[in-house]
C-alpha positions in Angstrom: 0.0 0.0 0.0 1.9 3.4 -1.1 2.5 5.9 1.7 -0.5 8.3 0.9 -2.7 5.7 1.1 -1.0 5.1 4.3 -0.8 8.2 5.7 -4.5 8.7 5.1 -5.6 5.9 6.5 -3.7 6.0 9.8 -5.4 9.6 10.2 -8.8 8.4 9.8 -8.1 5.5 12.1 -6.1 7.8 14.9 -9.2 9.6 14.8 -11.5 6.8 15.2 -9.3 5.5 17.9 -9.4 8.5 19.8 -13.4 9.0 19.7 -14.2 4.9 20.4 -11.5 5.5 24.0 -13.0 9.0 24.2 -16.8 7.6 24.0 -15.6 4.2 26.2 -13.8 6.6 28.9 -16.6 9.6 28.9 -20.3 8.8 27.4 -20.4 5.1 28.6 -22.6 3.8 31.5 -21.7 4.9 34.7 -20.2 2.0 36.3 -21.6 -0.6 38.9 -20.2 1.8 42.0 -22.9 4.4 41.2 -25.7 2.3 40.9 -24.6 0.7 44.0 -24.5 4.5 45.3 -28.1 5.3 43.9 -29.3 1.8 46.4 -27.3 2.9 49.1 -29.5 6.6 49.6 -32.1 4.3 50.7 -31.3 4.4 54.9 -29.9 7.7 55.6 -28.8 8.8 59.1 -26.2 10.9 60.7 -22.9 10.5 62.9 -20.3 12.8 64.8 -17.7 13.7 62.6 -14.2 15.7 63.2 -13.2 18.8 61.8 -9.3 17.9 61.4 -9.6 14.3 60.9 -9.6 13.6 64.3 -12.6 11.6 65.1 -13.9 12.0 68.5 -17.1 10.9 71.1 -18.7 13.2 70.7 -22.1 13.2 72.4 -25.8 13.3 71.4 -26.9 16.9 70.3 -29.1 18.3 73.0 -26.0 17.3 75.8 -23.5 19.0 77.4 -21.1 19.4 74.7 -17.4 19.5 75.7 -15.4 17.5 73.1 -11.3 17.6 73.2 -10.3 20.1 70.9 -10.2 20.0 67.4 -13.2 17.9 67.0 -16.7 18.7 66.1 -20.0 18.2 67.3 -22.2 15.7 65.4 -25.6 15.0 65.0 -27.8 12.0 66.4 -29.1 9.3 64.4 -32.4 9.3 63.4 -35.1 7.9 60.6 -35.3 10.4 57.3 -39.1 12.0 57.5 -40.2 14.6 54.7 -38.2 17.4 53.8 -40.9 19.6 54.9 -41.8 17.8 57.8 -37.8 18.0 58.7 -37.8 22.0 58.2 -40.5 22.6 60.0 -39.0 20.9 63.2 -37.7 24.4 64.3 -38.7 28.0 63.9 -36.7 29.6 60.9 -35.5 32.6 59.4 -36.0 33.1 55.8 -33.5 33.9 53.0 -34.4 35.7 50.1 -32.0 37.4 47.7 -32.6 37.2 43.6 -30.1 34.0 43.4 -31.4 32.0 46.3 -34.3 31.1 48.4 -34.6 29.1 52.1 -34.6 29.2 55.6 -32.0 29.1 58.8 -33.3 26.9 61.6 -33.1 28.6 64.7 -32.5 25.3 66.3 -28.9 24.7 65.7 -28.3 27.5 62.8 -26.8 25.3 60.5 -27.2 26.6 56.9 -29.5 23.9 55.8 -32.6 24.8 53.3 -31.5 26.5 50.1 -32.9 26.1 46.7 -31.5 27.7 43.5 -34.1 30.7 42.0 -32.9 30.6 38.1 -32.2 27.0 38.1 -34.8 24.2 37.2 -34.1 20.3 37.4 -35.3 20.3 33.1 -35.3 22.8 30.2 -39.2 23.5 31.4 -39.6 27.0 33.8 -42.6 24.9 35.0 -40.2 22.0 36.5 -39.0 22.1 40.5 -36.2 24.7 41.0 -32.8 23.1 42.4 -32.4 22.0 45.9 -28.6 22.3 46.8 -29.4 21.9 50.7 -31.3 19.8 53.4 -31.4 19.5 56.8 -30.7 16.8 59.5 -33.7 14.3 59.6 -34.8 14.4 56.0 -34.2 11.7 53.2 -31.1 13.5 51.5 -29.4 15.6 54.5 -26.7 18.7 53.2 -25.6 21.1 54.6 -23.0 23.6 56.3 -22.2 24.5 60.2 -20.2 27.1 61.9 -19.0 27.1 65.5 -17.0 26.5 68.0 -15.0 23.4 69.7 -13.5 22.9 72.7 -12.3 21.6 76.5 -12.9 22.7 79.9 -15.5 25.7 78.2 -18.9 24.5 79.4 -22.0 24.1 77.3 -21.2 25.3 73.2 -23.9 25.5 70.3 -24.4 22.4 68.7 -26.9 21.2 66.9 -29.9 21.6 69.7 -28.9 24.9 70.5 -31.8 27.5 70.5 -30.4 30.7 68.9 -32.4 33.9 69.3 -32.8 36.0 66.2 -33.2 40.2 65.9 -35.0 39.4 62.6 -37.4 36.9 60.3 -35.2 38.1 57.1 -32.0 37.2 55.7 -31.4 38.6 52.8 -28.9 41.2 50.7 -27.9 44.0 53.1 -29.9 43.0 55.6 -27.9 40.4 58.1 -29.1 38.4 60.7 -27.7 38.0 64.4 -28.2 35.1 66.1 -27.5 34.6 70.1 -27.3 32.1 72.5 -26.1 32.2 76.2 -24.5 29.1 77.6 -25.3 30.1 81.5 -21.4 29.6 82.2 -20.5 33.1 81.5 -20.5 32.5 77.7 -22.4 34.8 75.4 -22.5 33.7 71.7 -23.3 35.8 68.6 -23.6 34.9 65.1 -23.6 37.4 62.4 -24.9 35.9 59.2 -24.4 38.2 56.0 -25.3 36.8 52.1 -24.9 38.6 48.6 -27.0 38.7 46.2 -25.6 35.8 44.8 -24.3 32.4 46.2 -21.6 33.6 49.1 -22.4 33.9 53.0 -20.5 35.1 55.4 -20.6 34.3 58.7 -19.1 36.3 62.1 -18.8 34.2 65.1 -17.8 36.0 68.6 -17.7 34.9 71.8 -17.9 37.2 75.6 -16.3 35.6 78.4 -18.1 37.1 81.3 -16.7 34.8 83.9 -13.7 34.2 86.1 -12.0 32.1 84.0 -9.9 32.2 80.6 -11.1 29.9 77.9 -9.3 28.6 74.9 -12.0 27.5 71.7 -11.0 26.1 68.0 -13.2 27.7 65.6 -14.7 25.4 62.7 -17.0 25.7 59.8 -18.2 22.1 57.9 -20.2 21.3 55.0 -21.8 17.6 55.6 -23.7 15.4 53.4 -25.0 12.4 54.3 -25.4 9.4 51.7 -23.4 8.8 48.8 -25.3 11.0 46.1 -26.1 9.7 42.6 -23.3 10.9 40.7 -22.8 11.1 36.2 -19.6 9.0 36.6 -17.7 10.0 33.5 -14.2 9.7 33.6 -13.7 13.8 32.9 -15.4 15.2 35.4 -14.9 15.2 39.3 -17.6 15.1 41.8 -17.4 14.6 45.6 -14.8 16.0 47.9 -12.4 18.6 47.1 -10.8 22.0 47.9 -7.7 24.0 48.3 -5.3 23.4 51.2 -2.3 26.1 51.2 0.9 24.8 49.5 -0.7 21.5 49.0 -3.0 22.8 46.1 -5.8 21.0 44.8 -7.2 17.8 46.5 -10.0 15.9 44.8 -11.5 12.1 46.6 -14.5 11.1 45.1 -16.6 9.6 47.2 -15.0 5.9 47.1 -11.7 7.1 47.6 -12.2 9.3 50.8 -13.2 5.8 52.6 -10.3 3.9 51.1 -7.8 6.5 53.2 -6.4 5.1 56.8 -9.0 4.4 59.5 -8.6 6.1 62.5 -10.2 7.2 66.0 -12.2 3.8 65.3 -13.2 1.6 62.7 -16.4 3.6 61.5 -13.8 6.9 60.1 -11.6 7.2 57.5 -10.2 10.3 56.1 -7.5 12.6 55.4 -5.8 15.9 57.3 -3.5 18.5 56.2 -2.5 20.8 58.8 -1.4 24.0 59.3 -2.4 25.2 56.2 -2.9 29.1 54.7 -5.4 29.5 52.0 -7.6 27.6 50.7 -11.0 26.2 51.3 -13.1 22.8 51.1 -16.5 21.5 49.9 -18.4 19.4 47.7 -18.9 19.6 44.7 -21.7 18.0 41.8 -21.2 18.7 38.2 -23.2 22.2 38.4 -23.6 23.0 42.1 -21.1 23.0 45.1 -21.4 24.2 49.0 -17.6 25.3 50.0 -16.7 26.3 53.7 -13.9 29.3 53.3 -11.9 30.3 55.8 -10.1 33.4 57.2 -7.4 33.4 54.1 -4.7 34.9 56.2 -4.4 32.8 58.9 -3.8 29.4 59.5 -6.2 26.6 59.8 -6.5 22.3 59.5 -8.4 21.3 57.2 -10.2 17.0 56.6 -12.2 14.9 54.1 -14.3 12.6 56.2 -16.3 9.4 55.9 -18.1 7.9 58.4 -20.6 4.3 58.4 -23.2 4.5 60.8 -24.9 0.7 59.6 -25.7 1.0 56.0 -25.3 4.9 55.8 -21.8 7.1 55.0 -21.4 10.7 55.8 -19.2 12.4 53.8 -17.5 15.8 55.3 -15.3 18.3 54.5 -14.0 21.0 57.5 -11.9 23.7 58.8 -10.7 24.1 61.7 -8.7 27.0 63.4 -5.9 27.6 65.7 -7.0 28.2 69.4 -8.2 31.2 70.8 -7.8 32.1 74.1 -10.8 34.5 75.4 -9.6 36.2 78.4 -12.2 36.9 81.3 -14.2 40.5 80.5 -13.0 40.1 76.8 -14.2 38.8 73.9 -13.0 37.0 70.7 -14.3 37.0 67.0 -13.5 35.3 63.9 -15.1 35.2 60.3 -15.5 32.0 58.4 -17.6 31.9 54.4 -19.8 29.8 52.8 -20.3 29.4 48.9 -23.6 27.6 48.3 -24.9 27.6 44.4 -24.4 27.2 40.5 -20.5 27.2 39.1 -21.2 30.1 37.3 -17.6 30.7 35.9 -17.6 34.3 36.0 -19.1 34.8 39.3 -16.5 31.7 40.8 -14.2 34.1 39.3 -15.3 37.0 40.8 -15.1 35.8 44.1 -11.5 34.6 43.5 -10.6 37.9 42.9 -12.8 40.3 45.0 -12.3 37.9 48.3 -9.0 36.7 48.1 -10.3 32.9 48.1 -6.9 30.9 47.2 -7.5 29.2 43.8 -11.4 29.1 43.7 -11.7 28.7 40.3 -10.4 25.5 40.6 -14.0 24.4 41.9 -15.3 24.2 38.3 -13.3 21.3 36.7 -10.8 22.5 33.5 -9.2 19.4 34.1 -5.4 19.4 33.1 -5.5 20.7 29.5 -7.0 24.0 31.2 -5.3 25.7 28.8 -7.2 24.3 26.1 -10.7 24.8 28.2 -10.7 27.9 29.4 -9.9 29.7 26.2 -12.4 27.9 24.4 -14.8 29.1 26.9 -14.1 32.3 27.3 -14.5 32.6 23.3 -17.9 31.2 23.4 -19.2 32.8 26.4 -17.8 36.5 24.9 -19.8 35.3 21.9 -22.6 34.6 23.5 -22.9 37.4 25.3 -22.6 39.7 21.7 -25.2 37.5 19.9 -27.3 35.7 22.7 -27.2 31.8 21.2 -24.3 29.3 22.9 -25.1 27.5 19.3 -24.3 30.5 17.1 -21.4 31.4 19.5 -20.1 27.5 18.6 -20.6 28.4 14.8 -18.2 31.8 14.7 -15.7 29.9 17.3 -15.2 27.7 14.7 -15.2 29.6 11.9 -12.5 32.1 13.4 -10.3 28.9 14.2 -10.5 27.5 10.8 -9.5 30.7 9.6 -6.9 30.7 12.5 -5.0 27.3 11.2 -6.0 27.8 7.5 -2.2 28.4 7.0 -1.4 24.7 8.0 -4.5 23.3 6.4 -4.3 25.1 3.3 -0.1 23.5 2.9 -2.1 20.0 4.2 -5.0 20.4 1.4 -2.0 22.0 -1.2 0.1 18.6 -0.3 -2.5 16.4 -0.6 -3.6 18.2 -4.2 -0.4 17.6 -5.6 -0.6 13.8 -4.5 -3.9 13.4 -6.6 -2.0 15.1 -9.8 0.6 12.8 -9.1 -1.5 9.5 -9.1 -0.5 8.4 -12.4 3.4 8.6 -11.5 2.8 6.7 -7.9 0.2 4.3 -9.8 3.3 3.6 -12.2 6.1 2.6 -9.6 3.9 0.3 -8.0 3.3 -1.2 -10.8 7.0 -1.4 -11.8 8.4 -2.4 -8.1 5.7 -4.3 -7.4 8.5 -7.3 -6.5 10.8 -5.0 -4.7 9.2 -2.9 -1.9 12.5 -1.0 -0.9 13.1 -0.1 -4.6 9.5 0.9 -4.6 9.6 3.2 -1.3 13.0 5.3 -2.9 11.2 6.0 -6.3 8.0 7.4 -4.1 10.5 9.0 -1.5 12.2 10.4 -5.1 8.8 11.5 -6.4 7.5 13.3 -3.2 10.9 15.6 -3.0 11.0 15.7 -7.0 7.1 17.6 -6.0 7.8 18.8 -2.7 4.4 17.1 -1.3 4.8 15.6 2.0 3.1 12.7 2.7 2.2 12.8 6.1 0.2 16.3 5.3 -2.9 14.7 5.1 -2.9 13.8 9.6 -2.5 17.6 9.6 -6.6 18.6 9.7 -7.2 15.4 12.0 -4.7 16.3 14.3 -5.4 20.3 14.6 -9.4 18.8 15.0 -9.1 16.7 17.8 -7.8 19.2 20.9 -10.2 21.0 19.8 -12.9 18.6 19.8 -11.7 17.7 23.2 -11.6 21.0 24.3 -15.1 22.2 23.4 -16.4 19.0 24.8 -15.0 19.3 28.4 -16.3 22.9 28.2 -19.9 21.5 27.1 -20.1 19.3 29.8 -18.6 21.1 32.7 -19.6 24.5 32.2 -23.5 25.4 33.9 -23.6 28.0 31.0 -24.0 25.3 29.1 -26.7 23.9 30.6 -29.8 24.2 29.2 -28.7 26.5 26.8 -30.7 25.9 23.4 -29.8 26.4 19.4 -32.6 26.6 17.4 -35.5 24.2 16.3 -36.0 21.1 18.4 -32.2 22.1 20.2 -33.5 23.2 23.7 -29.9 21.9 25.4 -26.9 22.0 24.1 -25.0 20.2 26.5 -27.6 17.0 26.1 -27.7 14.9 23.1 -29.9 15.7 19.8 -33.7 14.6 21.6 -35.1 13.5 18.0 -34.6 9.8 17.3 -34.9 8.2 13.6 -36.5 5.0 15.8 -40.0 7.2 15.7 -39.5 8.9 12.7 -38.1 12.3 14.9 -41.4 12.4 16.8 -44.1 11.4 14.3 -44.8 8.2 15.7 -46.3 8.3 19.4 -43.5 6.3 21.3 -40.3 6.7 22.9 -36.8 5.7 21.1 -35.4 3.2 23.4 -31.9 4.8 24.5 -29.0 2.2 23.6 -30.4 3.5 19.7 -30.1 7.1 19.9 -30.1 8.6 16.6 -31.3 12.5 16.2 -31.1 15.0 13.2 -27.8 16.5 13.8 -25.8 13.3 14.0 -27.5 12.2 10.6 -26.7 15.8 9.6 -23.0 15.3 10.6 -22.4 11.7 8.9 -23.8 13.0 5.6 -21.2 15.7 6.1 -18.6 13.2 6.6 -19.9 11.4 4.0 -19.5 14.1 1.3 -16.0 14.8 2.6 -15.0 11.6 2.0 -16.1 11.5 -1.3 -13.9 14.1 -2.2 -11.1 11.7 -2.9 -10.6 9.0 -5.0 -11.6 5.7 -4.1 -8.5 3.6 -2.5 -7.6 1.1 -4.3 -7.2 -1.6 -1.5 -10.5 -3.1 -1.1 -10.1 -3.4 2.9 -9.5 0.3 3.0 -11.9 0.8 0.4 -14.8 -1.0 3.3 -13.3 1.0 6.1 -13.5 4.5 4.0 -17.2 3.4 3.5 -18.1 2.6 7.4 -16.8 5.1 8.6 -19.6 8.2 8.5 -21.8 5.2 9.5 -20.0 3.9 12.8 -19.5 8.1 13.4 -22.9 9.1 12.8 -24.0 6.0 15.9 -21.0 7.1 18.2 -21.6 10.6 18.3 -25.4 9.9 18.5 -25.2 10.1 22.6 -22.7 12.7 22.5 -23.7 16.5 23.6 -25.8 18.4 20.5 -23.1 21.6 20.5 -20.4 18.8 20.1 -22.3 17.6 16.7 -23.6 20.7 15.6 -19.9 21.7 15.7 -18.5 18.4 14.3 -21.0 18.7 10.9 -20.0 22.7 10.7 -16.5 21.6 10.6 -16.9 19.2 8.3 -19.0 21.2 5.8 -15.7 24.1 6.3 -13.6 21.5 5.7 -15.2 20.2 2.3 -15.7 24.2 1.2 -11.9 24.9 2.1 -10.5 21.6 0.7 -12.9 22.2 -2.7 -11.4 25.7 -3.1 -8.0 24.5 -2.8 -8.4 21.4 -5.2 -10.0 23.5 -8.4 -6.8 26.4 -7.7 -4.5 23.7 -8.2 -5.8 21.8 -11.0 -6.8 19.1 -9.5 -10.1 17.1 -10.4 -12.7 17.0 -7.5 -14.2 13.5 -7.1 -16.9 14.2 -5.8 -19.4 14.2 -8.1 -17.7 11.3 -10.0 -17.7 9.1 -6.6 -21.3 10.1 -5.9 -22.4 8.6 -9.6 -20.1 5.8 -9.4 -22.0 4.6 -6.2 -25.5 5.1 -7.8 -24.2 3.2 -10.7 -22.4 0.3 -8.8 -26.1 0.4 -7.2 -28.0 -0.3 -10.7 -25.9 -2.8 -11.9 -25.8 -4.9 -8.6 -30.1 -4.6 -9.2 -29.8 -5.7 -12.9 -28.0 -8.3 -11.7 -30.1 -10.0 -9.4 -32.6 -9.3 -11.7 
């Protein structure tokens, strides 16, 4: 087989290579540890948990708390009830700002009922809003704490405490203080602040009326309980992660947090790093995170937890601070954050930047070829933003980077010109070597520097396609801007697959497509691009390549059937640049388009084989 032959095929295959690990690693079933994770949300209880990966006894809530420092209070096991019957356990405050909607319960002031305003489980404004947090005692329990922990201080606010509020609003310049009085000479206030769109911020201080000095750790936590359903694709990270200091970026998913050391007792496992600056921890879904953030300047020690009460495992990520020593007469303050809400890159961003949080963009996953990512979607969001379509934004993205690398593709669609003028010559040596393959690779190798074509041209436009494919798909399926975002037509989400299925005739018929045949307009749109690109060139000779050359807009047009919408819409807009760019190029330089020619030749290979069996 000569070497442009060669050549071409290797770059059709690299590509098909790289889709078929690319579909097996990304868009395949989530594997038997999720399902396993959706059974396992059936029981759900709670359990004490440490703040620095200390585990500790710590006591019922509702008793006298005095753990050893450095742990945290947890909450008592108990059966899930309603959500509603769960928030209305306790008297609450409400929140209301134009991101966010929920309540604090007065009972224990954990930051435990929010819901997401502009966010809707499906593409409908009639569907239920987003529910990012729960409280203790219903079926899916989330949610953050702030306090205090320590010895030898009397009674401290846990999760029975009855706080007294100054207001029934939280909301956008309007805080909330909370008190509570342990009768020991303590005097507790909580000053909760939010913004108007996914950050709180939260005061603790502390007045030591009595005789005695008292040294307390402050903490903040953010808790869920049961292992959540997650997408389980290899390219994106859900479950534990944060920020610690010099340490940098820690992600566990949810398996791997309870695969770390056990310790304190058999039921905990988890990981420490202490005596960190900067940073923060949380958990994170593929939209939505809650993230406790600490005072940035100073330093603190911060855990991923697991603990297994029977059948349930609590998952936890915490902060705790160095001691503070409250003198008698004096008082102590310190001020600890909470991010709870969408990924929205530019507000994450934002918040980076305005607060100081240590690497917080690093919540939304870029993965390691961020420098692919980010550009990519920081083009189609400026887009976007100038013409008001994610689709339209993916169309002129392109565009511009064809234009971009149209001096490599035009020298790869140039080299590959001069290879089809050349046919006759290359048809000629094999005929003449077709004994001696060495004697037949100089006269090509002869030939190609007599022309100055190079023969490996032809990979170029594969090569230069596939970061970039990569790149806009990490950025379709990470990126919350994404989400719902809808084209035109029957496109209502471009970060889900084309909903039209030839199984029903695209809708006509009144039933369902089953799923493991998912076949919608754009990908048939996109293989008949393929198709027509392919056509441009001569047949191969080879009969094997020949069959492969014919399958493949076929085994395309099924793969990238489950694949995002924006990923095919871009795919078949590439494609038809590709066939206009290549066309262009092939009439400047003489060379015969076989298009047409391979389109008849197929429609008369078709009539004979009929005549035949007739």
């Amino acid at each position: 087989m000569g070497n442009d032959k060669t050549n071409m095929f290797v770059a059709i295959a690299l590509s098909l290579v790289v889709l078929l690990g690319w579909h097996y690693f990304v868009t395949g079933p989530a594997s038997e540890r999720q399902r396993q994770a959706v059974q396992s949300q059936t029981a759900q209880n709670t359990a004490p948990q440490s703040a620095d990966g200390i585990p500790s006894p710590s006591p019922r809530e509702g008793s006298p708390n005095a753990p050893v420092p450095g742990t945290v209070p947890g909450a008592a096991a108990q059966g899930p009830i309603s959500r509603e019957d769960a928030l209305a356990r306790s008297a609450r405050v409400r929140i209301d700002t134009p991101a966010l909607y929920g309540s604090i319960g007065l009972k224990g002031a954990r930051i435990d009922d929010v819901s997401l305003k502009n966010y809707h489980e499906t593409v409908s404004d009639e569907s239920p809003r987003i529910v990012l947090l729960s409280p203790a005692g219903s079926a899916n329990p989330y949610y953050a704490e702030f306090g205090w922990v320590g010895a030898n201080a009397g009674p401290l606010p846990n999760g029975d405490t009855l706080w007294k509020a100054d207001g029934d609003l939280l909301a956008p310049g309007k805080p909330l203080t909370l008190t509570w009085d342990n009768g020991q000479g303590l005097l507790f206030k909580r000053i909760v602040a939010v913004d108007d769109k996914f950050m709180f911020t939260v005061r603790d201080e502390v007045e030591n009326s009595s005789a005695n000095p008292v040294t307390l750790y402050p903490y903040s936590l953010v808790s869920r309980w049961g292992k959540p359903q997650t997408q389980g694709y290899y390219v994106l990270h859900e479950g534990l992660i944060g920020v610690l200091g010099s340490d940098g970026l820690q992600e566990y998913t949810y398996d791997k947090v309870g695969k770390e050391p056990a310790y304190g007792g058999a039921a905990t496992q988890g990981k420490a790093w202490s005596n960190v600056t900067g940073g923060w921890v949380g958990i994170t879904d593929k939209y939505w995170a809650a993230a406790a953030i600490p005072d940035q300047d100073k330093p603190f020690t911060g855990a991923f937890t697991e603990r297994t009460d029977g059948a349930t495992k609590i998952y936890q990520t915490s902060v705790r601070g160095d001691a503070v020593t409250v003198a008698p007469s004096a008082s102590s303050a310190t001020t600890q954050r909470l991010f709870a809400g969408a990924k929205e890159v530019n507000q994450i961003n934002a918040y980076e930047r305005d607060l100081g949080i240590k690497q917080f963009d690093l919540m939304i996953d870029w993965g390691w070829f961020w420098f692919l990512t980010k550009p990519m979607f920081r083009a189609l969001d400026f887009f976007f933003h100038l013409l008001g379509n994610f689709g339209v934004s993916i169309l002129l993205v392109t565009l511009i980077l064809k234009i971009f690398f149209l001096p490599i593709a035009n020298r790869s669609y140039v080299s590959m010109a001069k290879m089809k003028a050349v046919q006759p010559e290359m048809t000629s040596i094999r005929e003449r070597y077709k004994d001696d393959r060495t004697k037949q690779q100089q006269a090509m190798m002869e030939l190609y520097k007599k022309e100055k074509i190079n023969p490996v041209a032809g990979c170029w436009p594969v090569l230069i396609q596939i970061p970039v494919f990569f790149a806009l798909y990490k950025v379709l399926f990470i990126t919350i801007e994404m989400r719902h975002a809808p084209f035109f037509g029957w496109i209502h989400d471009l970060a889900a697959p084309d909903p039209t299925s030839i199984m029903n005739l695209f809708g006509l018929l009144p039933f369902a497509a089953p799923d493991f045949i998912h076949l919608g307009v754009w990908p048939i749109i996109m293989g008949i691009t393929m198709f027509i690109q392919m056509k441009m060139n001569p047949a191969p000779p080879d009969p094997v390549q020949a069959q492969v050359f014919a399958f493949m807009p076929i085994v395309f047009t099924f793969m990238l059937g489950s694949f995002p919408a924006g990923l095919v819409i871009y795919w078949a807009w590439n494609n038809t640049l590709s066939v206009i760019q290549q066309y262009i190029i092939m009439r400047r330089n003489g060379v015969k388009v076989e298009l047409w020619d391979n389109l008849r030749g197929m429609f008369k290979r078709g009539n004979k084989s009929a005549a035949a069996k007739g």
